[in-house]
N, C-alpha and C positions, 0 to 999 in steps of 0.2 A: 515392446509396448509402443503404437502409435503415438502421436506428438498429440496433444489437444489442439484445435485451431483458437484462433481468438475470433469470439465474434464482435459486430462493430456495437452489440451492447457492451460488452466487456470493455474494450475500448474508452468507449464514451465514458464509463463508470471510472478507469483508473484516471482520464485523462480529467476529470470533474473533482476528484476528490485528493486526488495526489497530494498530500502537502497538507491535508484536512485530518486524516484518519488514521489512523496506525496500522501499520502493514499483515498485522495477522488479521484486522479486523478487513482489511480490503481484500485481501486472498481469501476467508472464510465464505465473501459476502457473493464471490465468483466462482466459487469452487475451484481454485486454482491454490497451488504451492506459492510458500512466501516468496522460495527463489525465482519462479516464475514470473511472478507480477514485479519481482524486482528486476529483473531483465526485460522483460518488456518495457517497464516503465523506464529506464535509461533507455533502451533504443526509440522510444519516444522523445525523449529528451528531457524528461519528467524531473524536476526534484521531490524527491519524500519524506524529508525532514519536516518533522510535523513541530512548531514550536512549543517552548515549555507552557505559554501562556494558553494556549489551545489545548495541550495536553491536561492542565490542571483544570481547566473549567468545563472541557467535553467528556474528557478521556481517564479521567483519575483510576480509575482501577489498570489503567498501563504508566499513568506518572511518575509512579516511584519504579518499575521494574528496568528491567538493563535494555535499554533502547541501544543495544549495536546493531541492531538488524535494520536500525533507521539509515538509510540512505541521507549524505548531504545534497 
C-alpha cells in the first residue's frame, strides 16, 4: 500500500490546531491514522497535549476517556 503524501492543507491544519483538539478528532478531520498525525506532528516539532481546562470546556465527550494517545 503506497504512503499517503501530506498536503500543505493537512499541514497547515495539524500545525493550527495541535495542542487545541484531540488527536482522533484531528486525524478524523484529515483522513489520516491517529499514528500518522502523531508522527507527523513530532517531526514538526508539534506538542499535542491538549490541556484539561480545554479538554472540559470544548472537548467533554473525550474529558473523562483515557487520553494516552495524547502526546506531551
Amino acid at each position: 500500500m503506497p504512503k499517503k503524501t501530506w498536503s500543505d492543507k493537512d499541514l497547515a491544519y495539524i500545525e493550527r490546531v495541535a495542542g487545541k483538539v484531540p488527536m482522533p478528532v484531528m486525524a478524523a478531520a484529515i483522513n489520516k491514522s491517529v499514528s500518522a498525525v502523531t508522527g507527523k506532528a513530532h517531526s514538526l516539532g508539534l506538542k499535542l497535549k491538549v490541556s484539561e481546562i480545554i479538554f472540559n470546556k470544548y472537548w467533554p465527550d473525550y474529558a473523562h476517556k483515557d487520553r494516552t494517545d495524547e502526546a506531551s
